[in-house]
PDB file as gemmi writes it, atoms N, CA and C in Angstrom:
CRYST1    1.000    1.000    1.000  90.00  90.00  90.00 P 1                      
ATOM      1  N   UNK A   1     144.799  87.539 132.512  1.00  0.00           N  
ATOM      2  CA  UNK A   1     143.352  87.561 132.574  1.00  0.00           C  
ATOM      3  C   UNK A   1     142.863  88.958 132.197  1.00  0.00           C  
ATOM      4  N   UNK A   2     141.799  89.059 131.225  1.00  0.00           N  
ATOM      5  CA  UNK A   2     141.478  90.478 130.976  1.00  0.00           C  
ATOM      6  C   UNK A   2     140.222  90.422 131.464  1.00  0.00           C  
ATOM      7  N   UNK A   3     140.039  91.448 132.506  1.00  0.00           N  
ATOM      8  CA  UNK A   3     138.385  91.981 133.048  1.00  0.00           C  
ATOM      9  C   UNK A   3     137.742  92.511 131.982  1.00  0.00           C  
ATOM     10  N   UNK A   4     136.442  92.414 131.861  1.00  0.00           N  
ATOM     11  CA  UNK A   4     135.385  93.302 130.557  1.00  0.00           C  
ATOM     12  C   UNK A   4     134.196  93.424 131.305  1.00  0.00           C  
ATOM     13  N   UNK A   5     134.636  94.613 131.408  1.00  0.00           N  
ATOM     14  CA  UNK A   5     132.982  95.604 132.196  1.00  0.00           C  
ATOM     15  C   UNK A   5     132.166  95.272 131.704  1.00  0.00           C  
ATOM     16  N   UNK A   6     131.906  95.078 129.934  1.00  0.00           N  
ATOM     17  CA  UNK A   6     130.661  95.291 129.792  1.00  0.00           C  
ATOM     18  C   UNK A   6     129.606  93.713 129.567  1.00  0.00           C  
ATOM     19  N   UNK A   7     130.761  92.866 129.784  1.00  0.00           N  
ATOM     20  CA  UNK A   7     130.357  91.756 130.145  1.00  0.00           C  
ATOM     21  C   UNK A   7     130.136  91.380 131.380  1.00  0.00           C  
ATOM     22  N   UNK A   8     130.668  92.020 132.704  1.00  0.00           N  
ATOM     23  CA  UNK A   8     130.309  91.776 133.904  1.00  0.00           C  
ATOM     24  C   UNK A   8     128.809  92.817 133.752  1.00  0.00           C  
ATOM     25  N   UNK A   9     128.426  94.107 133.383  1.00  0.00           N  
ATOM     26  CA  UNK A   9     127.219  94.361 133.544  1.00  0.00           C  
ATOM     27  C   UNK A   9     126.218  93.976 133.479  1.00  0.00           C  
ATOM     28  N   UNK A  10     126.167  92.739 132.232  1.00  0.00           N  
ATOM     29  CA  UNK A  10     125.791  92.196 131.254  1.00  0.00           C  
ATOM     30  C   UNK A  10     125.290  90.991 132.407  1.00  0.00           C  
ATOM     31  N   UNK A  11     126.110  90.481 132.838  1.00  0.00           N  
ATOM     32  CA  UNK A  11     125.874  89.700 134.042  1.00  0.00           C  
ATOM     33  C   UNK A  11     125.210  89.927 135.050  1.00  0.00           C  
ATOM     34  N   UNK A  12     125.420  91.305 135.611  1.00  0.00           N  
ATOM     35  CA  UNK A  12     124.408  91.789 136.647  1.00  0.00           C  
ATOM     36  C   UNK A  12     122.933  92.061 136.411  1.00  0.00           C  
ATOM     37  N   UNK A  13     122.941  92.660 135.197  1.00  0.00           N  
ATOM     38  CA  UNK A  13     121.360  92.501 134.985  1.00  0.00           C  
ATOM     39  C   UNK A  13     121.211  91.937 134.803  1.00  0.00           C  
ATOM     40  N   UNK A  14     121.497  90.407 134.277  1.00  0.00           N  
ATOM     41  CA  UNK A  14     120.901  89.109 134.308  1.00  0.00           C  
ATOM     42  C   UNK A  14     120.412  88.659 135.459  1.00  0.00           C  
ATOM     43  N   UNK A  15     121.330  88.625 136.765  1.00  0.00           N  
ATOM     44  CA  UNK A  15     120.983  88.038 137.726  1.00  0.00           C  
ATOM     45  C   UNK A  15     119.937  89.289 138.326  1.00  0.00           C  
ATOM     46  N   UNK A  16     119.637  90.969 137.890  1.00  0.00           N  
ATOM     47  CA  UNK A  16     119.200  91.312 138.694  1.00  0.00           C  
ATOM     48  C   UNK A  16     117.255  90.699 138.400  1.00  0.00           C  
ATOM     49  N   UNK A  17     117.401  91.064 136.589  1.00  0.00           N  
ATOM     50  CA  UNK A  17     116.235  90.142 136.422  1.00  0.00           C  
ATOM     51  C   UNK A  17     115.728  88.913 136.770  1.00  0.00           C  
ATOM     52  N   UNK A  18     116.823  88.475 136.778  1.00  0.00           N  
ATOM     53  CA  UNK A  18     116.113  86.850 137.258  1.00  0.00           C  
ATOM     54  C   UNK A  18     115.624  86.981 138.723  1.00  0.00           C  
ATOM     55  N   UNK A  19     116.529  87.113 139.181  1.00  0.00           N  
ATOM     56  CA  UNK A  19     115.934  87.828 140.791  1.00  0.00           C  
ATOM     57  C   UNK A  19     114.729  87.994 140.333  1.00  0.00           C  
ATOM     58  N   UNK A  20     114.521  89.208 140.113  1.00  0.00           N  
ATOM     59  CA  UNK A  20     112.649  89.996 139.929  1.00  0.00           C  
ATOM     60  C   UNK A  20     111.721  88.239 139.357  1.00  0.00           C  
ATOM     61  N   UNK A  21     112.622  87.910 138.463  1.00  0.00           N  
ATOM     62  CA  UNK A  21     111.555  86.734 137.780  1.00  0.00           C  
ATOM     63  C   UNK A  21     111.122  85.767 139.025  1.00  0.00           C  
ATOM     64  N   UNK A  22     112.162  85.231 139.872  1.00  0.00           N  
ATOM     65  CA  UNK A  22     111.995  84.327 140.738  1.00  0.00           C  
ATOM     66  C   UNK A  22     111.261  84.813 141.862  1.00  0.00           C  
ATOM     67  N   UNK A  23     111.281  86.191 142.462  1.00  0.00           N  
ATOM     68  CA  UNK A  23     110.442  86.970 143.192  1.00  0.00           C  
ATOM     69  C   UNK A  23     108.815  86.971 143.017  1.00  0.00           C  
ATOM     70  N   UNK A  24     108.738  87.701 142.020  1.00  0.00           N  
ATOM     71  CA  UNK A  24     107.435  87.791 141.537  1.00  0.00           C  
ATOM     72  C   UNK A  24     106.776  86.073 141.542  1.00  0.00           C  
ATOM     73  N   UNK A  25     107.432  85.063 140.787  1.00  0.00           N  
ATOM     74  CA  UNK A  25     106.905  83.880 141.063  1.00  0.00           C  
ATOM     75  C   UNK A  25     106.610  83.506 142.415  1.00  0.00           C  
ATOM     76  N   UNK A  26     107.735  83.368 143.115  1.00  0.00           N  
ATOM     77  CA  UNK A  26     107.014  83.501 144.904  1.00  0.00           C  
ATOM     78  C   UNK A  26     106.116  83.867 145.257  1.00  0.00           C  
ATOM     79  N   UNK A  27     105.811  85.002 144.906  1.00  0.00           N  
ATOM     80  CA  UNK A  27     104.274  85.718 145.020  1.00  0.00           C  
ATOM     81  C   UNK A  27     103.392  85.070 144.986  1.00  0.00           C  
ATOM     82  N   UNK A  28     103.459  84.718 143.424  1.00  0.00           N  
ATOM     83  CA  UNK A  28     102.220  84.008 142.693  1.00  0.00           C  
ATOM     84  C   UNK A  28     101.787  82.997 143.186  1.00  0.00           C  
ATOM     85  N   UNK A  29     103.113  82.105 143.798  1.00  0.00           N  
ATOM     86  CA  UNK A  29     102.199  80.502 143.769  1.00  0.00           C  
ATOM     87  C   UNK A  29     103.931  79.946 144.366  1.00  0.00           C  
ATOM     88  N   UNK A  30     103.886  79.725 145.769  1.00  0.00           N  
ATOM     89  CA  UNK A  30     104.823  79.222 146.949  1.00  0.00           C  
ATOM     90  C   UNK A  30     104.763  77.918 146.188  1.00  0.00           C  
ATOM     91  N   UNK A  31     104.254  77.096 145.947  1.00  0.00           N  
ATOM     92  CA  UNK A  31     104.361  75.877 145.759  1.00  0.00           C  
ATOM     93  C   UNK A  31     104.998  75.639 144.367  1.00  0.00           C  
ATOM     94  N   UNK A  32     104.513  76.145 143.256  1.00  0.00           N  
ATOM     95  CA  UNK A  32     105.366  75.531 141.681  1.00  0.00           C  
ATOM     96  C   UNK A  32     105.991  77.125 140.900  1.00  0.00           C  
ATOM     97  N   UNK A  33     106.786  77.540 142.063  1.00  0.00           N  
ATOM     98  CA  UNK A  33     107.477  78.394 141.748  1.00  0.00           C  
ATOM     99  C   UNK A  33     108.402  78.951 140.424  1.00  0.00           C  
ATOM    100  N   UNK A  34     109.117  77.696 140.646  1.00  0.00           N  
ATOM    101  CA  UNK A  34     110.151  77.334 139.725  1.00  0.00           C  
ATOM    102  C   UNK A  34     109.686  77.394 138.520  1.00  0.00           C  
ATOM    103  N   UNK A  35     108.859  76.855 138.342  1.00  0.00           N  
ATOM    104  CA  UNK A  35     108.101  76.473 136.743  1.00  0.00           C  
ATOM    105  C   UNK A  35     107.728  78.023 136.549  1.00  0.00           C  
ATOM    106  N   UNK A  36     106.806  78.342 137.275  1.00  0.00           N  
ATOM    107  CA  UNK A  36     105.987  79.936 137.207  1.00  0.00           C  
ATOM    108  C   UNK A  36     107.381  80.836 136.624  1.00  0.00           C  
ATOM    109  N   UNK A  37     108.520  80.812 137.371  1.00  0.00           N  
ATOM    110  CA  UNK A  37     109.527  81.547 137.227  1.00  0.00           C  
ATOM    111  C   UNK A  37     110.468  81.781 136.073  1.00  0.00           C  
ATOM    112  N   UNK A  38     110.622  80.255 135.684  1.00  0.00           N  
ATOM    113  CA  UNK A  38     111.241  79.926 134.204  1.00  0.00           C  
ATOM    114  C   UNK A  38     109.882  80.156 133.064  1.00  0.00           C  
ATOM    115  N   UNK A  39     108.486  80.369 133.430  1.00  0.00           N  
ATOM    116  CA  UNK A  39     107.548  80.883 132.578  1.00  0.00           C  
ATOM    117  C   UNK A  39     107.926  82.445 132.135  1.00  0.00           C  
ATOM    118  N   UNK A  40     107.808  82.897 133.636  1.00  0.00           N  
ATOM    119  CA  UNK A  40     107.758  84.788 133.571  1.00  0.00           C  
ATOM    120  C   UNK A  40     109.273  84.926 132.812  1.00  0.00           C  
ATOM    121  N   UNK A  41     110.508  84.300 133.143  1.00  0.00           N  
ATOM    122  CA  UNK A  41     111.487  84.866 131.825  1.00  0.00           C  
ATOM    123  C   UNK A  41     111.014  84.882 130.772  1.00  0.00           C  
ATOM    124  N   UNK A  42     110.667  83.511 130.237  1.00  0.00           N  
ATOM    125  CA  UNK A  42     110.228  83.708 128.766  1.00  0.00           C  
ATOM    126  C   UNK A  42     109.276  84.504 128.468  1.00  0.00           C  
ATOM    127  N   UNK A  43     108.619  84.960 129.071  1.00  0.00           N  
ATOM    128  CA  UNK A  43     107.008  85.941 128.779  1.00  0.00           C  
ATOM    129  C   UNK A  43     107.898  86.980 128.586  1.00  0.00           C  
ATOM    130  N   UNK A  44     108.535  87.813 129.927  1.00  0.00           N  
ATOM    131  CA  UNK A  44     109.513  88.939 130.257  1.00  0.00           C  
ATOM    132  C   UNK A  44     110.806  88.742 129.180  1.00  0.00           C  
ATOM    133  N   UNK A  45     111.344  87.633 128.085  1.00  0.00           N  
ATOM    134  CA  UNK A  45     112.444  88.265 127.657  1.00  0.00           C  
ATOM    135  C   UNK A  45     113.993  88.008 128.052  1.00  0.00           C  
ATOM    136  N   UNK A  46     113.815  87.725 129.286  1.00  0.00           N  
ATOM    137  CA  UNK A  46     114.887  87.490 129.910  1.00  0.00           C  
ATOM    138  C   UNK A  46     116.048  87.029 129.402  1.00  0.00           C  
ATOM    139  N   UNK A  47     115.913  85.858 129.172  1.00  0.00           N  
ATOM    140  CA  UNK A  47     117.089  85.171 128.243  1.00  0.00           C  
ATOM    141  C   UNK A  47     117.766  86.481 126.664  1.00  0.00           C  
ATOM    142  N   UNK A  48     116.721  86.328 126.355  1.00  0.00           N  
ATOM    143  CA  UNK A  48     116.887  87.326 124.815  1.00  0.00           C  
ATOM    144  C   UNK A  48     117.365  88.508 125.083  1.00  0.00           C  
ATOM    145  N   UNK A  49     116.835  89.025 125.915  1.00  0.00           N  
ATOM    146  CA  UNK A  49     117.628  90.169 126.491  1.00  0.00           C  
ATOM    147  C   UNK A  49     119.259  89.831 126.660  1.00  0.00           C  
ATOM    148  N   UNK A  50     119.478  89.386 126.938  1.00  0.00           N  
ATOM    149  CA  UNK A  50     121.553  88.971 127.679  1.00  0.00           C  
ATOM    150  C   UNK A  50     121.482  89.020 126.365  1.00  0.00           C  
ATOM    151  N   UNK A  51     120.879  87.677 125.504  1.00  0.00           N  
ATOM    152  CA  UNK A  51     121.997  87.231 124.267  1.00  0.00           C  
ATOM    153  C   UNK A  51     121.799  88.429 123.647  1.00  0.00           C  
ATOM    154  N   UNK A  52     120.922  89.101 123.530  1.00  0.00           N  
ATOM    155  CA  UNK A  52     120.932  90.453 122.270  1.00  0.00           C  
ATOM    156  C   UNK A  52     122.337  91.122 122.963  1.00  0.00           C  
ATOM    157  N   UNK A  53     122.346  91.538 123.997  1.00  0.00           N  
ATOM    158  CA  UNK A  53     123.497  92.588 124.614  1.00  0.00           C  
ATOM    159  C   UNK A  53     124.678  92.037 124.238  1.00  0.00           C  
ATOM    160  N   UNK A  54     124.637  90.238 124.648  1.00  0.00           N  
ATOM    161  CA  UNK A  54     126.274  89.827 124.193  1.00  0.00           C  
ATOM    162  C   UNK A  54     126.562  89.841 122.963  1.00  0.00           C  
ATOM    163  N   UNK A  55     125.453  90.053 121.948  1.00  0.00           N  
ATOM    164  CA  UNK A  55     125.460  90.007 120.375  1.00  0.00           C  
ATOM    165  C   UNK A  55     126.070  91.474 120.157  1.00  0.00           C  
ATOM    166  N   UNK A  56     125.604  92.217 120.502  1.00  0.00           N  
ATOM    167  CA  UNK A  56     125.910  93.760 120.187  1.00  0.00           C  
ATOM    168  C   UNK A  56     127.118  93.850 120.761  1.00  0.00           C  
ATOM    169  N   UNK A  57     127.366  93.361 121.801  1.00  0.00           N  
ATOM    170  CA  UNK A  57     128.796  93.471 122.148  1.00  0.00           C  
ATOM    171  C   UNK A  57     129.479  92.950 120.908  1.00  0.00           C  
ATOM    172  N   UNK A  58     129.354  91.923 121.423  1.00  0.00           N  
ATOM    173  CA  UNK A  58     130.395  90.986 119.871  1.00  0.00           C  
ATOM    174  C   UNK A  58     130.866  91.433 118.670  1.00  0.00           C  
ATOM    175  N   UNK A  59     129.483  92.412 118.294  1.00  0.00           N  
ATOM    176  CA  UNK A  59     129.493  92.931 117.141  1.00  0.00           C  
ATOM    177  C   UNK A  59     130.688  94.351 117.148  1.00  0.00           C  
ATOM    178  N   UNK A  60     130.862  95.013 118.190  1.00  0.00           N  
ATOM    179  CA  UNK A  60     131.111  96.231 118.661  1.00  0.00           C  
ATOM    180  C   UNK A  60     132.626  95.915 118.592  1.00  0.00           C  
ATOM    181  N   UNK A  61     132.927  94.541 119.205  1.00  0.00           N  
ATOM    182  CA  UNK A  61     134.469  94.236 119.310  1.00  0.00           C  
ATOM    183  C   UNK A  61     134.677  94.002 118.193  1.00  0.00           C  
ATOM    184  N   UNK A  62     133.886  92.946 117.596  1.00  0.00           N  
ATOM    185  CA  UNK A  62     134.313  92.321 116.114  1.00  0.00           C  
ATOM    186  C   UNK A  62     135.062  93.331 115.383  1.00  0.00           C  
ATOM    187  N   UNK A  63     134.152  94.431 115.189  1.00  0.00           N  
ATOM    188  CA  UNK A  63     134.150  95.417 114.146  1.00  0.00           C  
ATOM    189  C   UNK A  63     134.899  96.687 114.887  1.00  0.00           C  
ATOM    190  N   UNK A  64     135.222  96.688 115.793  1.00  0.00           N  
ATOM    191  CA  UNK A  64     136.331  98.069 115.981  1.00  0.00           C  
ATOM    192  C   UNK A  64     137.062  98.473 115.366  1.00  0.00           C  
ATOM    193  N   UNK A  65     136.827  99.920 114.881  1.00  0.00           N  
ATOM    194  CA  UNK A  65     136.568 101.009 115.702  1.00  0.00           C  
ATOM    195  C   UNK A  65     134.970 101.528 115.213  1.00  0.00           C  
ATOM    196  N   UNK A  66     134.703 100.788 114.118  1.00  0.00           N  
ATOM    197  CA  UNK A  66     133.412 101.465 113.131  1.00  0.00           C  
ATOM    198  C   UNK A  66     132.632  99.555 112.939  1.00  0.00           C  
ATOM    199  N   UNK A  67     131.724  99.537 114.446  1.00  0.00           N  
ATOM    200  CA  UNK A  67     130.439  98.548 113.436  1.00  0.00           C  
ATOM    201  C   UNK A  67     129.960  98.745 112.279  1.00  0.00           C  
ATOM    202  N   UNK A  68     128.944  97.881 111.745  1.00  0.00           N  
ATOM    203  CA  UNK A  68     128.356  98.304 110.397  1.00  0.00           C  
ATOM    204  C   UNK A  68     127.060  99.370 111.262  1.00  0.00           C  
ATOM    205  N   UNK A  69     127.095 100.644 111.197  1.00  0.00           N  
ATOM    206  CA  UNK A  69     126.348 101.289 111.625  1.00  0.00           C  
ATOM    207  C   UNK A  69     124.794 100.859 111.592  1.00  0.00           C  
ATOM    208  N   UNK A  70     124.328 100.320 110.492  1.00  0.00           N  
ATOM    209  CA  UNK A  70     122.892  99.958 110.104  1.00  0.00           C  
ATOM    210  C   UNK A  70     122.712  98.680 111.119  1.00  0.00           C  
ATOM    211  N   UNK A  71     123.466  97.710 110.821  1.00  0.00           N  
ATOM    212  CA  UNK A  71     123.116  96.775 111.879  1.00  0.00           C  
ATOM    213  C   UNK A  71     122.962  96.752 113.414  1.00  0.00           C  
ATOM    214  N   UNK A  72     123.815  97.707 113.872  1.00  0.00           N  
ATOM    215  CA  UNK A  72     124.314  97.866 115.023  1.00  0.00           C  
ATOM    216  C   UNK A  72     123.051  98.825 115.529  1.00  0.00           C  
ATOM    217  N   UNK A  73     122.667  99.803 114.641  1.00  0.00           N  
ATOM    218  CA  UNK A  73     121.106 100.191 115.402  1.00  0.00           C  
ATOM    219  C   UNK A  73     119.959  99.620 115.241  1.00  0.00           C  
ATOM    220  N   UNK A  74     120.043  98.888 114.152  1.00  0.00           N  
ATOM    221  CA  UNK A  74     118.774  97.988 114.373  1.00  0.00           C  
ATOM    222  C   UNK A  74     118.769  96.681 115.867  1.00  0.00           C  
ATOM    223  N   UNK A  75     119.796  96.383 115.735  1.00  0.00           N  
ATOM    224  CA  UNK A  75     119.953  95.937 117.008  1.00  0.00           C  
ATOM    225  C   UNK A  75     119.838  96.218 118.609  1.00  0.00           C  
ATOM    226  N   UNK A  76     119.809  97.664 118.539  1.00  0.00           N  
ATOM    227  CA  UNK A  76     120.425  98.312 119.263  1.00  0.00           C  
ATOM    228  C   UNK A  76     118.477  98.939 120.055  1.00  0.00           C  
ATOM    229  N   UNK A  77     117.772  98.734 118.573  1.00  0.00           N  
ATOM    230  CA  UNK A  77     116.678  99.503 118.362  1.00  0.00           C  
ATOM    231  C   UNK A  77     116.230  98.111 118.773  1.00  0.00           C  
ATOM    232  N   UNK A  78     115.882  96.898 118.717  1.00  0.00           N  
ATOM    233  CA  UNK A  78     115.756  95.813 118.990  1.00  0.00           C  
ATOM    234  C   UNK A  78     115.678  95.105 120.509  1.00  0.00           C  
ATOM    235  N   UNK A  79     116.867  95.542 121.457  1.00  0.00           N  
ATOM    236  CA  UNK A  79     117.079  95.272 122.366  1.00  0.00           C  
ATOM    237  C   UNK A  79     116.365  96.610 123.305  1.00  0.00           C  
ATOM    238  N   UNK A  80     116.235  97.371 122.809  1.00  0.00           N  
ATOM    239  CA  UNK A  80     114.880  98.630 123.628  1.00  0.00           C  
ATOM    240  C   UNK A  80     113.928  97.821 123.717  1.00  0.00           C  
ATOM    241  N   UNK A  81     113.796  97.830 122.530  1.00  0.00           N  
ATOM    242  CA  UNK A  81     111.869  97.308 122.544  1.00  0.00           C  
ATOM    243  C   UNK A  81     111.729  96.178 123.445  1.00  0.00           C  
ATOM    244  N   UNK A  82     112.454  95.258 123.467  1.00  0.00           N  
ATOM    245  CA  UNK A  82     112.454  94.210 124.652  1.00  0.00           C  
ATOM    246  C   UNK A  82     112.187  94.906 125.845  1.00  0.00           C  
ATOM    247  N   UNK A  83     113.491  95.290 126.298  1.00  0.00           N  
ATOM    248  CA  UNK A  83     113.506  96.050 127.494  1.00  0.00           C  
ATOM    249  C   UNK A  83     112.252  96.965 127.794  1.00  0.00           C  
ATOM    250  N   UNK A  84     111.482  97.764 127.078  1.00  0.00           N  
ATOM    251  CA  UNK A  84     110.192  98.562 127.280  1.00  0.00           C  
ATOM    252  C   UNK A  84     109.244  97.078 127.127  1.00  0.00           C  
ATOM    253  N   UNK A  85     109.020  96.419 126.827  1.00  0.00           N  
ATOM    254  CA  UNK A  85     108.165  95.176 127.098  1.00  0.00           C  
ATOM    255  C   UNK A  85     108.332  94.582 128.256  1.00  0.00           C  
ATOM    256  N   UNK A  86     109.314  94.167 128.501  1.00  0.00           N  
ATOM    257  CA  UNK A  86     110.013  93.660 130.134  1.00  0.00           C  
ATOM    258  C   UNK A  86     109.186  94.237 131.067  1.00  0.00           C  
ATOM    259  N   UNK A  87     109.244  95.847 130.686  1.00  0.00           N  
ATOM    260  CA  UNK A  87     108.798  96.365 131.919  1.00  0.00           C  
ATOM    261  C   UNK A  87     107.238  97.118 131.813  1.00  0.00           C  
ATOM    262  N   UNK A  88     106.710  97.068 130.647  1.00  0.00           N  
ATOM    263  CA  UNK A  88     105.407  96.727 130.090  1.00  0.00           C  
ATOM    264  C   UNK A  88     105.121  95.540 131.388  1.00  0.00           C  
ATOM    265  N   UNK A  89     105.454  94.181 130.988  1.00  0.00           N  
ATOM    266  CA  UNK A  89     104.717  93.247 131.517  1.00  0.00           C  
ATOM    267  C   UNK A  89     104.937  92.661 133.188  1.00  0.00           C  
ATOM    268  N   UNK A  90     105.599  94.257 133.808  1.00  0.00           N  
ATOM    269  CA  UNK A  90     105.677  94.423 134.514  1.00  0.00           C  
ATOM    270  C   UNK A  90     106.985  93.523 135.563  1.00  0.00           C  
ATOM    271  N   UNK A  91     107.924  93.731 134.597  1.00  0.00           N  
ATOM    272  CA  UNK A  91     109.667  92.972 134.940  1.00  0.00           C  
ATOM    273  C   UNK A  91     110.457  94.158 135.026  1.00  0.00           C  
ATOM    274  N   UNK A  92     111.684  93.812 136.266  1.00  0.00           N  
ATOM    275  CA  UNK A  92     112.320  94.985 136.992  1.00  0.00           C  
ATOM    276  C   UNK A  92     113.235  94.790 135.590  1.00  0.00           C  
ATOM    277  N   UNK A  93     113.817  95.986 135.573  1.00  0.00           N  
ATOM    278  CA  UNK A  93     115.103  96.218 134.844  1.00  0.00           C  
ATOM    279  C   UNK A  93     115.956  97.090 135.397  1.00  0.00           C  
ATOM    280  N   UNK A  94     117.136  96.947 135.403  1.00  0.00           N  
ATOM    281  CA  UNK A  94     118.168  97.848 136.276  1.00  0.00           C  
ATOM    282  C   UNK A  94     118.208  98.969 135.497  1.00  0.00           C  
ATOM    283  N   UNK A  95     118.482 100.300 135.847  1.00  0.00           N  
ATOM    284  CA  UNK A  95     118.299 101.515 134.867  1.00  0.00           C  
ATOM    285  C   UNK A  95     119.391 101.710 134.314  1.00  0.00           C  
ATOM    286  N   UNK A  96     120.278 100.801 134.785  1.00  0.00           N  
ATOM    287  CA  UNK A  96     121.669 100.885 133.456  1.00  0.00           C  
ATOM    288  C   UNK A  96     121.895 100.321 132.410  1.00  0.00           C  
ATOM    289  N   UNK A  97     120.705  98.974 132.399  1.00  0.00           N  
ATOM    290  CA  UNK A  97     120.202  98.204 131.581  1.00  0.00           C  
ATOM    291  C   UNK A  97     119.895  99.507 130.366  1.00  0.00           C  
ATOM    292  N   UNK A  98     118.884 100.363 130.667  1.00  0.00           N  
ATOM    293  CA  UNK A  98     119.173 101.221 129.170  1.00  0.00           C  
ATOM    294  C   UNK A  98     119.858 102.357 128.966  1.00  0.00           C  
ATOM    295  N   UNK A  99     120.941 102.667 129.625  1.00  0.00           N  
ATOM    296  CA  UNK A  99     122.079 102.874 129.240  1.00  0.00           C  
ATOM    297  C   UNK A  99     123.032 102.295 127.838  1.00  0.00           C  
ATOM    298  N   UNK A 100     123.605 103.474 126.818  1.00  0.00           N  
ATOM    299  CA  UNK A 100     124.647 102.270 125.999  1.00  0.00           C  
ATOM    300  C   UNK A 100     125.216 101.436 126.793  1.00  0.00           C  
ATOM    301  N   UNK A 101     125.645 100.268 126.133  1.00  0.00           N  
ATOM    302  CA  UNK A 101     126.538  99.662 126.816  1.00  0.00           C  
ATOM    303  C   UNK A 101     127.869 100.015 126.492  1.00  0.00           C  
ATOM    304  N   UNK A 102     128.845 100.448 127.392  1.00  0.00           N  
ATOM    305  CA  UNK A 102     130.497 100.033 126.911  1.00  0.00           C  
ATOM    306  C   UNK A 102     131.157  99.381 126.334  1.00  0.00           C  
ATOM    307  N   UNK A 103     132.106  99.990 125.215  1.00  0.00           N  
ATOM    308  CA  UNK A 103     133.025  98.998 124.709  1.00  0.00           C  
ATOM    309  C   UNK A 103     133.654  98.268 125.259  1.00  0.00           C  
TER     310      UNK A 103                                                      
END                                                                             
């Protein structure tokens, strides 16, 4: 079995966002939570956020030791701007979330 950090991180900020998503819905409205909650990801990013990170990963392994540099920052430049929107529209993000990620 091989452990991969940067796929377990990858995991934690998922669940730490969703947390915040399902929180904040509580707030809003006790009764149709759920719905409110699976709204605020998609508004917040949520989903797109992971897959961009597992993409850049992918890309990072694929291509070891040298990604295609151009792609890899546009991507890279890509998955910011989310993340500064996230928290624009007022969604937690873990601060390791913008951290590089590890190979």
């Amino acid at each position: 079995m091989t452990v991969n950090l940067t796929l377990i991180r990858i995991a934690m900020g998922y669940g730490y966002m969703r947390a915040d998503d399902i929180l904040t819905a509580r707030r809003l409205d006790r009764v149709r939570y759920r719905q409110r909650a699976l709204r605020l990801g998609l508004e917040r990013n949520t989903d797109a956020i992971v897959r961009l990170q597992i993409a850049i990963h992918e890309l990072r392994r694929r291509f070891f030791p040298a990604p295609p540099p151009g792609l890899l920052a546009a991507m890279e430049q890509q998955l910011t701007t989310l993340l500064h929107g996230r928290r624009r529209l007022g969604g937690a993000v873990p601060p390791a979330q913008y951290a590089p990620l590890p190979f």
